[in-house]
N, CA and C of each residue as an Amber inpcrd file, in Angstrom:
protein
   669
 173.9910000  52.2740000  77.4240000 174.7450000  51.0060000  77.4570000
 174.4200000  50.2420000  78.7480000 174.7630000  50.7790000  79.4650000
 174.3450000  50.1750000  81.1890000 172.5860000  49.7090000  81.1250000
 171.7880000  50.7890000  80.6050000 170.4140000  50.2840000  80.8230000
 170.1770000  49.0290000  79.4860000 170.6880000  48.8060000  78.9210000
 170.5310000  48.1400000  77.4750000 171.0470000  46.5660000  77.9990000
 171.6680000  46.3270000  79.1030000 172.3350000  45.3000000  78.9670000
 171.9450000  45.0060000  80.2060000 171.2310000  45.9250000  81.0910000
 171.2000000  45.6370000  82.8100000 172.0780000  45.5230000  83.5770000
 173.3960000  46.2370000  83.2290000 174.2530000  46.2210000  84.2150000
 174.4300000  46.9620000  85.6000000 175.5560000  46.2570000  86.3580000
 175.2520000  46.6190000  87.7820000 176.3410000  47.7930000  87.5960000
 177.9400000  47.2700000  87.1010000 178.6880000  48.1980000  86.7990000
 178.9640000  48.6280000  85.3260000 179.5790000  49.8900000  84.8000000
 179.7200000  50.0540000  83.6600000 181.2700000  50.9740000  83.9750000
 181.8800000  51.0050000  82.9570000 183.5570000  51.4970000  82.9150000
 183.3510000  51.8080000  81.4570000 184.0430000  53.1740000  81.3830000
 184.5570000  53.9790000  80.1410000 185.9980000  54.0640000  79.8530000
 186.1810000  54.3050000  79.1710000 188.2070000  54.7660000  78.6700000
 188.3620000  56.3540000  79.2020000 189.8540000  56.4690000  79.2570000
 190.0420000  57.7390000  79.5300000 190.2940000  58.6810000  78.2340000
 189.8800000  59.9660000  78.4270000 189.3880000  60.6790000  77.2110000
 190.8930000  61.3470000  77.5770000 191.4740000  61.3280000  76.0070000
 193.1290000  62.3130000  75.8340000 192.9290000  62.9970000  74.9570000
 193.5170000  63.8130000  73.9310000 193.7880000  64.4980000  73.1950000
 194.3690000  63.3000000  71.9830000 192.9790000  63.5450000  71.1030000
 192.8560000  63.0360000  69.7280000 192.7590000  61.1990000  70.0430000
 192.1520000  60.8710000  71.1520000 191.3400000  59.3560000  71.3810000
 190.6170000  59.1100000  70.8860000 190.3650000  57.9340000  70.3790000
 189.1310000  57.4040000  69.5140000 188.8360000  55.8370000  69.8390000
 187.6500000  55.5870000  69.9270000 187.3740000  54.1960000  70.7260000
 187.9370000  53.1470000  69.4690000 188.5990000  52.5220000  70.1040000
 189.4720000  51.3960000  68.6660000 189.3970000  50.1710000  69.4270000
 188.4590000  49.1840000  70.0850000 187.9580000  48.3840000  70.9550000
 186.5580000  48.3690000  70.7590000 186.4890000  47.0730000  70.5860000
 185.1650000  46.3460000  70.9270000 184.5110000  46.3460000  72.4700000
 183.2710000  46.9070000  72.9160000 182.8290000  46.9730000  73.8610000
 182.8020000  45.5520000  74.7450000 183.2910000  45.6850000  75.5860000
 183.1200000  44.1130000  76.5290000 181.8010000  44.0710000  77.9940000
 181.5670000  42.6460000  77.4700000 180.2930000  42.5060000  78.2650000
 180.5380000  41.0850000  79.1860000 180.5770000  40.8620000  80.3420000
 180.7930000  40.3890000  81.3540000 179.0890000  39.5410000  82.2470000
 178.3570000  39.2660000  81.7350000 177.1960000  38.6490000  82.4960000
 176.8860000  37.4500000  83.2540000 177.9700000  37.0810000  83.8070000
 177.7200000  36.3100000  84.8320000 178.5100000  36.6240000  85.7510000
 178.7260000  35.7380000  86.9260000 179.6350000  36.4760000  88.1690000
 180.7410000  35.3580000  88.0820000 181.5940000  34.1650000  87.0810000
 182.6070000  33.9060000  87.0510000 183.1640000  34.5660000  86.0680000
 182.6600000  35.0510000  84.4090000 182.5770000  36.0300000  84.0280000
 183.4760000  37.1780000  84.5470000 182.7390000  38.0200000  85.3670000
 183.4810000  38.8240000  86.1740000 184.4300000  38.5290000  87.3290000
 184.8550000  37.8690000  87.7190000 185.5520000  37.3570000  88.4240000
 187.0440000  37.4200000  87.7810000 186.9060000  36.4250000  86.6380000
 187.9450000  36.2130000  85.4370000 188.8500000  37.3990000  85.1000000
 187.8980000  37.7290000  84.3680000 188.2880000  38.9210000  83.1130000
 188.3210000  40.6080000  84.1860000 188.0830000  40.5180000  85.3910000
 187.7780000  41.7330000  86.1230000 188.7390000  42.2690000  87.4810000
 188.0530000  41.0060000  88.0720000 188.5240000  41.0240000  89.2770000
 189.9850000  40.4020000  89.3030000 190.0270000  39.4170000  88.8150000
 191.5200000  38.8390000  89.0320000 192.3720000  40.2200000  88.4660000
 192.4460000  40.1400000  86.9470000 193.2960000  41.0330000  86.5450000
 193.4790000  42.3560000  86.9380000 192.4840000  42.5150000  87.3070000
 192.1110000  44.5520000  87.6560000 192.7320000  44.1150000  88.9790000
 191.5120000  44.2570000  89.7810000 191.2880000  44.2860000  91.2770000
 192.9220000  43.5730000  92.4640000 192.7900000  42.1760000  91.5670000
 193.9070000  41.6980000  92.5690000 195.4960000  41.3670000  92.2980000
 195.6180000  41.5730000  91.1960000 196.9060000  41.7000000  90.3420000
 196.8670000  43.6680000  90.2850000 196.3390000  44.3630000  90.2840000
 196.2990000  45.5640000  89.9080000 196.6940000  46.2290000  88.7750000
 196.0530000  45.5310000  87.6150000 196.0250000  46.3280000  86.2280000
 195.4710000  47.2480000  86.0850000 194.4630000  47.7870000  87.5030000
 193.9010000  49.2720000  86.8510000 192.5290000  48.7780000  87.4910000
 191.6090000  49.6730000  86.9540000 190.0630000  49.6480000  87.4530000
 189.7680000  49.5700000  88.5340000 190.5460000  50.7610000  89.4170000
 190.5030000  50.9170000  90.9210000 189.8820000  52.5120000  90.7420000
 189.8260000  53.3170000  89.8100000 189.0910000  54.7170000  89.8270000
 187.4990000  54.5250000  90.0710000 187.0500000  55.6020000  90.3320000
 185.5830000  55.4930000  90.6620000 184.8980000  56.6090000  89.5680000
 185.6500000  57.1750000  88.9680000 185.0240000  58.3640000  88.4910000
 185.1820000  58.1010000  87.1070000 185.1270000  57.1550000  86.2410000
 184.9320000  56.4750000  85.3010000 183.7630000  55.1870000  84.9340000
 183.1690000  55.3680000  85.9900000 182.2400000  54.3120000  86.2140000
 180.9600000  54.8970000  86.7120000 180.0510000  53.9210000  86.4060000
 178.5280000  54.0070000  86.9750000 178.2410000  52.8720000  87.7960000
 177.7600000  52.9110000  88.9820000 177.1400000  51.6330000  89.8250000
 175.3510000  52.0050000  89.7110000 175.2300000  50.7040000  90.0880000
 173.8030000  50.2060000  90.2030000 173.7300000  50.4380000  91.9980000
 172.8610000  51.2610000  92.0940000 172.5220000  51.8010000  93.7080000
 171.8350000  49.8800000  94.6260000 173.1500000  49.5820000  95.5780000
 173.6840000  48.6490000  96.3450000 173.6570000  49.2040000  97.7610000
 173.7490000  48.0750000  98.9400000 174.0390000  48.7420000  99.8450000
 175.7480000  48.7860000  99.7130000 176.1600000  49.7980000 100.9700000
 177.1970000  50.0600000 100.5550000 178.3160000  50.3320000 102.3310000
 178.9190000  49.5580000 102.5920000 179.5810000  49.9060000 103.8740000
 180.2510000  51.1780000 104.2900000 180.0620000  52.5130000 103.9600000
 180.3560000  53.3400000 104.2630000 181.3900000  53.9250000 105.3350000
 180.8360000  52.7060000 106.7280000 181.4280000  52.6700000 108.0560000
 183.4070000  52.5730000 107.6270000 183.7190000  51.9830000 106.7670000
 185.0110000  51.4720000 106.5130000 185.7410000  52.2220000 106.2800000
 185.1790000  53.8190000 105.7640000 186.2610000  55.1880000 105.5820000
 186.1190000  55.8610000 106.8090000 185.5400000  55.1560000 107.6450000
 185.8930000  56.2170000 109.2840000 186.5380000  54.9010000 110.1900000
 186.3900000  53.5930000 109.8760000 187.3590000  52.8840000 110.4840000
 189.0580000  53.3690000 110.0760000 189.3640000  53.5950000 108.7830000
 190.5780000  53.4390000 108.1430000 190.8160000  54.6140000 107.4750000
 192.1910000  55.1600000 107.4280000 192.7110000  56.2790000 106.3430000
 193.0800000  55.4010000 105.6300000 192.7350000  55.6800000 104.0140000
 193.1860000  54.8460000 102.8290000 193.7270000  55.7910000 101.9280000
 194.0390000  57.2830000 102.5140000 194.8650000  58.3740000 101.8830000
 194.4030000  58.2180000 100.3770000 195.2270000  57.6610000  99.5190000
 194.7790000  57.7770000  98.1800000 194.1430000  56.5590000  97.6420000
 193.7040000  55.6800000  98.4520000 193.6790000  54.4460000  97.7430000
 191.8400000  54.0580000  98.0670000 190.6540000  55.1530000  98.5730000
 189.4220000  55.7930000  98.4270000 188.8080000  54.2970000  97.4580000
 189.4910000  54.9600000  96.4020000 188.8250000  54.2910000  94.6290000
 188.3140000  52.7730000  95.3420000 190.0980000  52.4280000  95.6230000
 190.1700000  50.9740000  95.7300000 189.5450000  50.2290000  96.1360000
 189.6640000  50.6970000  97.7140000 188.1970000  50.1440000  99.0570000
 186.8360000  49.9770000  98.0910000 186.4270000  51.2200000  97.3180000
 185.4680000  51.1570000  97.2890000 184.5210000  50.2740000  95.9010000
 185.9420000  50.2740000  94.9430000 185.1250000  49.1770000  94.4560000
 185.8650000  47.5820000  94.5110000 185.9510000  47.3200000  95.6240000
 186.5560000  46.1420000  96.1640000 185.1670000  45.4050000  96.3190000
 184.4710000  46.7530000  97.1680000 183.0950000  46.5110000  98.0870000
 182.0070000  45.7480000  96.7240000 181.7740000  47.0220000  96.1840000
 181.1910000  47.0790000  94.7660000 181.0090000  45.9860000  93.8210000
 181.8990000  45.6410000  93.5410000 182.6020000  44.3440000  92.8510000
 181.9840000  42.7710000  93.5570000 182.2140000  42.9890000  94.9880000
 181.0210000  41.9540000  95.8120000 180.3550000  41.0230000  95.1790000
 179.4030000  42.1200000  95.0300000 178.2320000  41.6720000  94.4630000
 177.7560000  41.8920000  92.8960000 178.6340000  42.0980000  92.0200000
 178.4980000  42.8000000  90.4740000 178.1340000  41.5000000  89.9930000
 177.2480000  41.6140000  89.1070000 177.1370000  39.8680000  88.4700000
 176.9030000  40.4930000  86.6130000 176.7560000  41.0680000  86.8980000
 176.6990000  41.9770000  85.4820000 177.5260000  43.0950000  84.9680000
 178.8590000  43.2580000  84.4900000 179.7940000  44.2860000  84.2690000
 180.0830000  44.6150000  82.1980000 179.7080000  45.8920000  82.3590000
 180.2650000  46.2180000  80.8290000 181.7200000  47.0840000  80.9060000
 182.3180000  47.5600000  79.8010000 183.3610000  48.0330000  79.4780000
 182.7980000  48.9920000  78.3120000 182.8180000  49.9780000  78.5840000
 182.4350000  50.8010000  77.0410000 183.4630000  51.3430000  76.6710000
 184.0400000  50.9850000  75.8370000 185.8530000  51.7000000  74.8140000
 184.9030000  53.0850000  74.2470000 184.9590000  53.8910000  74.7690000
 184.4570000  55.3080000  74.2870000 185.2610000  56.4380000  75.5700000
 186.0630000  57.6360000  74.9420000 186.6680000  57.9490000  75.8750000
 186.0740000  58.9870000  76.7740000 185.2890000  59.0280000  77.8010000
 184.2340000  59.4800000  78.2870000 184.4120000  60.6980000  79.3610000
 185.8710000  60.5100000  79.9350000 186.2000000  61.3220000  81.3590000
 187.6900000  61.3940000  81.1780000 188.0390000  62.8940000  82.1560000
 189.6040000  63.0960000  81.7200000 190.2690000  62.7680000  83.3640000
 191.4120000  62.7710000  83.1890000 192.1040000  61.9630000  84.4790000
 193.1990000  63.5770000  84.2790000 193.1870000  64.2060000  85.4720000
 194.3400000  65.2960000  85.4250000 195.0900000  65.2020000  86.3740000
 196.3150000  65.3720000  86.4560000 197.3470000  65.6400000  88.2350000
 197.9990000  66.7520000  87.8790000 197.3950000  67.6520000  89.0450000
 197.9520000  69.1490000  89.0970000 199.3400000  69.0110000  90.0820000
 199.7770000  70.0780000  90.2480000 200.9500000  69.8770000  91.2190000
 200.4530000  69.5620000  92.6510000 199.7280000  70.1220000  93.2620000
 199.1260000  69.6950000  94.3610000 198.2020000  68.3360000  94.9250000
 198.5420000  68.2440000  93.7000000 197.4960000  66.5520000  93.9700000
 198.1390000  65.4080000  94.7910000 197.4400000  64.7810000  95.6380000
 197.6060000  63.8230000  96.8130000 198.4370000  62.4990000  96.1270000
 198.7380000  62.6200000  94.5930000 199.2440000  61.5290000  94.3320000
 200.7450000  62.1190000  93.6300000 201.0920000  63.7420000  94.0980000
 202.6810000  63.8900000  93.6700000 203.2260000  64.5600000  94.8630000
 202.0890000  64.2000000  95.9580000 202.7660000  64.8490000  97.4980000
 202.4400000  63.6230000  98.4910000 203.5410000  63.3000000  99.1600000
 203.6500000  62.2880000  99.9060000 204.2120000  62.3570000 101.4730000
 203.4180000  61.7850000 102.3030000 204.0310000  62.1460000 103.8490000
 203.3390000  61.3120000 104.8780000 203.3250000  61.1470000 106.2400000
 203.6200000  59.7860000 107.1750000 201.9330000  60.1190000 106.9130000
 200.9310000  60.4690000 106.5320000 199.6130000  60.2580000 106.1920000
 199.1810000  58.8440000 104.8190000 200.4660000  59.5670000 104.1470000
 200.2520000  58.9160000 102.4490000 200.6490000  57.0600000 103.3880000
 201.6100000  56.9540000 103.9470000 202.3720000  55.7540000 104.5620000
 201.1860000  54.6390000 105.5450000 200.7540000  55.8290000 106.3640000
 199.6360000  55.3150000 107.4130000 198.3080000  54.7630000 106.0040000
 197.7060000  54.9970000 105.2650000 196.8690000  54.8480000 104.3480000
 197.7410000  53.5490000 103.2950000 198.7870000  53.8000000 103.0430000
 198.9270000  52.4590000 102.1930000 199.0720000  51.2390000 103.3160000
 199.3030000  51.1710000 104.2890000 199.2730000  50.3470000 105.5060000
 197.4850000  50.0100000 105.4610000 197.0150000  50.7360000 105.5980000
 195.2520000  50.3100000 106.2730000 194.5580000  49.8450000 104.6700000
 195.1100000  50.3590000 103.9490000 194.3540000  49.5900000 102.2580000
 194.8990000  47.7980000 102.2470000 196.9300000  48.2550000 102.7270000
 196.5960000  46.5660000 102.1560000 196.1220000  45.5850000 103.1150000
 196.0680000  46.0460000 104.7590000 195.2050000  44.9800000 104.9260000
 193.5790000  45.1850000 104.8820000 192.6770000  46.6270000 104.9240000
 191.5860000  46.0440000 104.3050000 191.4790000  45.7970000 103.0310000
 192.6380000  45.8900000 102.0170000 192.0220000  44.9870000 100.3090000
 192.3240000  43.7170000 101.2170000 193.1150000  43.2160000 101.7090000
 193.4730000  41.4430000 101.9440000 192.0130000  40.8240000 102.8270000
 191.4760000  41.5950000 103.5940000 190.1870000  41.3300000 103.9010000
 189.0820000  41.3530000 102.8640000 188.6810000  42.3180000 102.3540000
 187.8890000  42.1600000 101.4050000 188.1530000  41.3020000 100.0240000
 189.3470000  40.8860000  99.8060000 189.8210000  40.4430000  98.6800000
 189.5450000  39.2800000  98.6510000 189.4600000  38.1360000 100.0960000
 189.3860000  37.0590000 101.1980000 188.0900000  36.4170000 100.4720000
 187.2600000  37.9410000 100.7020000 185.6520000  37.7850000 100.6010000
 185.0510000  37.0910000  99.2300000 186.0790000  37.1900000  98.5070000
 185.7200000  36.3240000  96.7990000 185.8600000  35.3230000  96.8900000
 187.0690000  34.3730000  97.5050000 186.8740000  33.1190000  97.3640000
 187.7280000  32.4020000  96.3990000 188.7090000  33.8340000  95.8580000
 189.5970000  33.0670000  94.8730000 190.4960000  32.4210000  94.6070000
 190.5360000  31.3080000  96.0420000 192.0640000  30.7330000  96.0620000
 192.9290000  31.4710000  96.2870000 194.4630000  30.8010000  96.0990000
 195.6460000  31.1500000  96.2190000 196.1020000  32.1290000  95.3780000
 195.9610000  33.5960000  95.9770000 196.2980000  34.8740000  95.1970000
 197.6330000  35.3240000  95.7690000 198.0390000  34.4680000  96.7210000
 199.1770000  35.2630000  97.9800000 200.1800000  35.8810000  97.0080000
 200.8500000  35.5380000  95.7910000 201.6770000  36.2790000  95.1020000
 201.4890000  36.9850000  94.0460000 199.9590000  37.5580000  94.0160000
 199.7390000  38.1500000  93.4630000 199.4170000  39.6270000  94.3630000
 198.8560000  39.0310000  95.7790000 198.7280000  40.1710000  96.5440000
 199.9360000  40.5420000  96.8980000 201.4600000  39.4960000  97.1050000
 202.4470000  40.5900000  97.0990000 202.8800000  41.6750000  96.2530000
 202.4710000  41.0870000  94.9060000 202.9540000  41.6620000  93.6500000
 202.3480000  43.3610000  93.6020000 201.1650000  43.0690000  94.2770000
 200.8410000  44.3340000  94.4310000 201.0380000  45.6340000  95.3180000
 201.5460000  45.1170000  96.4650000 201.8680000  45.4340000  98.2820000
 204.0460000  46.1450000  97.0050000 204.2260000  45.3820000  96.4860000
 205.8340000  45.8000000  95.8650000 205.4710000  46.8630000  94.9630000
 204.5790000  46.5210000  94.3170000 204.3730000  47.7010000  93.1770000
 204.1710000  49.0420000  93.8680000 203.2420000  48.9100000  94.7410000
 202.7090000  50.3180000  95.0340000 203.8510000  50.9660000  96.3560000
 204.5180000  49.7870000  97.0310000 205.4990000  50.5050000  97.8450000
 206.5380000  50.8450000  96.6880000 206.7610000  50.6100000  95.8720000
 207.6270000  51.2470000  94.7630000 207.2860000  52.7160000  94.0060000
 206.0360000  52.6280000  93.9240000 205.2820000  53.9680000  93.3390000
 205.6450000  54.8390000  94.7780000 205.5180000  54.6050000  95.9630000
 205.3020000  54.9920000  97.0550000 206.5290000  56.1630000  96.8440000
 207.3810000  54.8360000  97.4190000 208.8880000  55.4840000  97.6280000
 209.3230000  56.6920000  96.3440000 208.9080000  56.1380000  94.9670000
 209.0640000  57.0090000  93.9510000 208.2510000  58.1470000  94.2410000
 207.2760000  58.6050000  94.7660000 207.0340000  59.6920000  94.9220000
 207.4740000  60.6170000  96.1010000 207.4230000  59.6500000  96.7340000
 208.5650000  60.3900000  98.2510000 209.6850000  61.1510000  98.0630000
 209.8720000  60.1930000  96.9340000 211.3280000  60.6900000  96.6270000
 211.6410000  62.2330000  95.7890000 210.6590000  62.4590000  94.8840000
 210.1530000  63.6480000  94.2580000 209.4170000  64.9590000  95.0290000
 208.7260000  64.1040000  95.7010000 207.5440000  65.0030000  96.7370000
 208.1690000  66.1310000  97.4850000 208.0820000  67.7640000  97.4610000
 208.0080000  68.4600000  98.3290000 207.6770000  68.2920000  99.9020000
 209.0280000  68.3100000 100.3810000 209.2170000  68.0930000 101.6340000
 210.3350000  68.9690000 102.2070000 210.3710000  69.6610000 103.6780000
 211.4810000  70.5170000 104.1640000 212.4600000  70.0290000 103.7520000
 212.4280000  68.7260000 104.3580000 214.6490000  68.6450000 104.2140000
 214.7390000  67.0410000 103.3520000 215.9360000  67.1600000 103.5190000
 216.2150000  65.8750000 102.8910000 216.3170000  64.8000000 103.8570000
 216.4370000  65.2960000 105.2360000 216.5270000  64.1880000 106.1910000
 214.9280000  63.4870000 106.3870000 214.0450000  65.0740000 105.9110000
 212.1810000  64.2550000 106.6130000 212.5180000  63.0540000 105.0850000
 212.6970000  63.5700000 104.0460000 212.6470000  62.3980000 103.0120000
 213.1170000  60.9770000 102.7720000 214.1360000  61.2750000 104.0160000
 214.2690000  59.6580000 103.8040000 213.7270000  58.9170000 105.0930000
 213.8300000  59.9420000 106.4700000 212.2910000  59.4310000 107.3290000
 211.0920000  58.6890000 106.8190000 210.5140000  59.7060000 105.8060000
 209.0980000  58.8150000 105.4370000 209.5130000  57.6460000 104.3910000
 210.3900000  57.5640000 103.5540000 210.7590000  56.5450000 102.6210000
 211.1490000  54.9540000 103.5360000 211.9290000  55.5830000 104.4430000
 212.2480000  54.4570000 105.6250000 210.9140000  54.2210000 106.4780000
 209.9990000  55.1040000 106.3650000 208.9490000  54.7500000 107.3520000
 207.9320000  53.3910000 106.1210000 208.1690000  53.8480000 105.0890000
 207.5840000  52.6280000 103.7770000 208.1220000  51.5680000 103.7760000
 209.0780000  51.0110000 104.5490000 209.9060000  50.0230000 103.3730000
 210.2190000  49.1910000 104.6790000 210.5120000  49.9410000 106.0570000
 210.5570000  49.1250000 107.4740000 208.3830000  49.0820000 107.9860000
 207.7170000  49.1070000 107.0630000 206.6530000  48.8590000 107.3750000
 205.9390000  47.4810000 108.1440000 205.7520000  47.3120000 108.7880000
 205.1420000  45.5250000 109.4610000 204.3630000  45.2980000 107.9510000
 203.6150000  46.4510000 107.0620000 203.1380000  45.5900000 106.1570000
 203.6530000  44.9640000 104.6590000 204.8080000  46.0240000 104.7100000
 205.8050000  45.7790000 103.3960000 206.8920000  45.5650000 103.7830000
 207.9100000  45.1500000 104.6040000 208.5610000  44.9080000 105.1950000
 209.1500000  42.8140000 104.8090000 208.1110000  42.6110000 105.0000000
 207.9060000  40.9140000 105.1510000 207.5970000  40.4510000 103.5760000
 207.1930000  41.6790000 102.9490000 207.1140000  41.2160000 101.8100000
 208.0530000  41.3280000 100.9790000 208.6650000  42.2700000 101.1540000
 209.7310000  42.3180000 100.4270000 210.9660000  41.4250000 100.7460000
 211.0680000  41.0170000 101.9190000 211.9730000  40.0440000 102.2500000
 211.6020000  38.5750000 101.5070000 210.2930000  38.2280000 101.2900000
 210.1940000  37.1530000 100.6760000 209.7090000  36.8990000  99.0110000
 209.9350000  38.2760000  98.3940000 209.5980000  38.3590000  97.5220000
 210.7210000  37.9720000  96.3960000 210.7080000  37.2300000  95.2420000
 211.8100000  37.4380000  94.4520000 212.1390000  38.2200000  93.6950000
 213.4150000  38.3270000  93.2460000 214.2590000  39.2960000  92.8320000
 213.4800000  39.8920000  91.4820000 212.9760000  41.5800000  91.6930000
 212.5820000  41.8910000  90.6460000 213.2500000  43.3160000  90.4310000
 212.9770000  44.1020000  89.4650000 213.3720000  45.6580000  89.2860000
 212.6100000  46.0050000  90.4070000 211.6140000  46.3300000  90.7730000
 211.2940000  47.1720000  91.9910000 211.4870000  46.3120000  93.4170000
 211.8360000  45.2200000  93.3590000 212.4220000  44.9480000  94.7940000
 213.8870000  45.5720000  94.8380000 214.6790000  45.5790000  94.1880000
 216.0850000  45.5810000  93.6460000 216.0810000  47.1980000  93.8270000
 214.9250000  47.6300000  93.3780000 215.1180000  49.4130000  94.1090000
 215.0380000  49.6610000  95.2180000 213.8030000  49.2100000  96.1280000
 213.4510000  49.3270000  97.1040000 214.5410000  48.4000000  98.5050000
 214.9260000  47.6120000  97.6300000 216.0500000  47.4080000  98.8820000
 217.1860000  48.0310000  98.7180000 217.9420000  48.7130000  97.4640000
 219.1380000  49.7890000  97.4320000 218.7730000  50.7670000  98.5370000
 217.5710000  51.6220000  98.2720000 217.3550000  52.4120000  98.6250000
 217.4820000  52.5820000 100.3580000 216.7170000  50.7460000 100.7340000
 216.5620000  51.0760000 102.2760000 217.8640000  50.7990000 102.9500000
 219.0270000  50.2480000 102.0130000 219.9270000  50.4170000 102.5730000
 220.9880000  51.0070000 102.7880000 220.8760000  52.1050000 101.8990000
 221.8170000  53.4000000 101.9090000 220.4870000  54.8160000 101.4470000
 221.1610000  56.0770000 102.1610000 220.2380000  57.5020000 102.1690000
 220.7060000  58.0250000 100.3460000 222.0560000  57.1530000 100.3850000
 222.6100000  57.5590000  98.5780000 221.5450000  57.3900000  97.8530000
 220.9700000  56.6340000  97.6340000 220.0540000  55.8920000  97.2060000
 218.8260000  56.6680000  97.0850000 218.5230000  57.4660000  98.1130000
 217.5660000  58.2720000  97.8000000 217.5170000  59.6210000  97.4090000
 219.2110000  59.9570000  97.5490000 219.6970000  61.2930000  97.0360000
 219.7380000  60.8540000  95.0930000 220.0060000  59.5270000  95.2040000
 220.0300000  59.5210000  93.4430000 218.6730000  59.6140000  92.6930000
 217.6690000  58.6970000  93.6820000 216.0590000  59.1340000  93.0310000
 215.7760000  59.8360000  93.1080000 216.2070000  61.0260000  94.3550000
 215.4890000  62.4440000  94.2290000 216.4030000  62.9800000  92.9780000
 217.2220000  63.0100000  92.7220000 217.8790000  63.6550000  91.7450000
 217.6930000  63.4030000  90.2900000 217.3420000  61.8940000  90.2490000
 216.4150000  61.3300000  88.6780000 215.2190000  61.7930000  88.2660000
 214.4800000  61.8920000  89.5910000 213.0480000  62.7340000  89.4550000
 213.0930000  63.9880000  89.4580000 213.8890000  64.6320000  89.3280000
 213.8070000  65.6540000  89.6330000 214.8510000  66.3360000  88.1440000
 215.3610000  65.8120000  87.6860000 216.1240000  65.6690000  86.2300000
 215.1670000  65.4580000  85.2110000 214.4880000  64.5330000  85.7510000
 213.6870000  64.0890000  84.6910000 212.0650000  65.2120000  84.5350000
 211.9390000  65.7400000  85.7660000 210.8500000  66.7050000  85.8140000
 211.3030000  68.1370000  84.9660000 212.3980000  68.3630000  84.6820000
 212.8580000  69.4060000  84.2180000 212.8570000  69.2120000  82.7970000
 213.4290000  67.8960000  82.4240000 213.7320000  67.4170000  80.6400000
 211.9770000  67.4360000  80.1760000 211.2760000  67.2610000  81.3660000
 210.2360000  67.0330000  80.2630000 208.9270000  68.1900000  80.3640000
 209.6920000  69.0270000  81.0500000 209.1890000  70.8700000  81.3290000
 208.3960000  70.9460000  82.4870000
């Protein structure tokens, strides 16, 4: 598919138990093209297509230097096809389910701590730098939209995450939410379900005794 069409990038579906490609393959060949249908929706709204291990690139140079400037803890994917994306002028989509996506208990995305915090800090301002680099106008509320979402995922896993006490848990949850980088956003953001959590939460420890206790209810109902 990639050599058939000359693409720079190519993206597969995720392979589940009893998937079957039910989508028309999408083909992207120009660079407003991709811009559109890719980058806006994926990349800077964050619908997804931030994994790397579902994809093939076309060998680019590649800034490397930027994972020893910055901890981006879990957010690796993102940086890197922020970079990627650059320069893509040619992108396919193959609906075929090709690669499996697993989270074991130990995985960096159901354990959370002042590492996971320091890394969502250094992603959103290098995505807001690299994001700059497209040229796409006025995204500012879309880049909040995203800076709320993921401090919401954040806190939701904090809140679940294996940690000594209950006091480190609401340390690092408070270390998310009084952030210089989410902090300002959430103050000017309007009223949504995950602002409406994330400010209960930062203003009472109840608040995080009830999410640890939902997640943790809910980890049991569903084995």
């Amino acid at each position: 598919f990639a050599r058939a069409y000359d693409l720079d990038i190519v993206k597969c579906d995720l392979k589940m138990r009893g998937t079957v490609a039910t989508r028309e393959n999408e083909l992207y060949l120009n660079r407003m093209e991709v811009l559109d249908h890719i980058v806006r929706p994926y990349l800077v709204c964050g619908q997804g297509m931030s994994l790397v291990w579902d994809k093939l690139y076309r060998n680019k140079p590649f800034d490397f230097n930027m994972f020893e400037r910055g901890n981006y803890a879990t957010f690796e994917d993102l940086i890197y096809n922020l970079q990627f994306f650059l320069s893509a002028e040619r992108v396919g989509w193959l609906h075929e389910p090709l690669h499996t996506y697993e989270v074991t208990a130990d995985s960096a995305t159901r354990n959370y701590g002042e590492k996971n915090v320091l890394g969502l800090e250094a992603t959103i301002h290098a995505r807001a730098n690299l994001i700059a680099q497209y040229a796409l106008g006025d995204v500012a509320a879309d880049m909040d939209a995203w800076i709320v979402n993921n401090a919401t995922n954040a806190v939701l896993t904090a809140a679940a995450a294996p940690m000594k006490s209950f006091s480190e848990r609401c340390r690092v949850i408070n270390r998310i939410l009084n952030s210089d980088e989410i902090r300002p956003v959430l103050e000017r953001c309007a009223v949504t379900r995950n602002t409406v959590i994330l400010k209960s939460v930062r203003a009472s420890s109840l608040a995080v005794l009830a999410l640890f206790c939902a997640k943790r209810i809910r980890s049991l109902l569903i084995g």
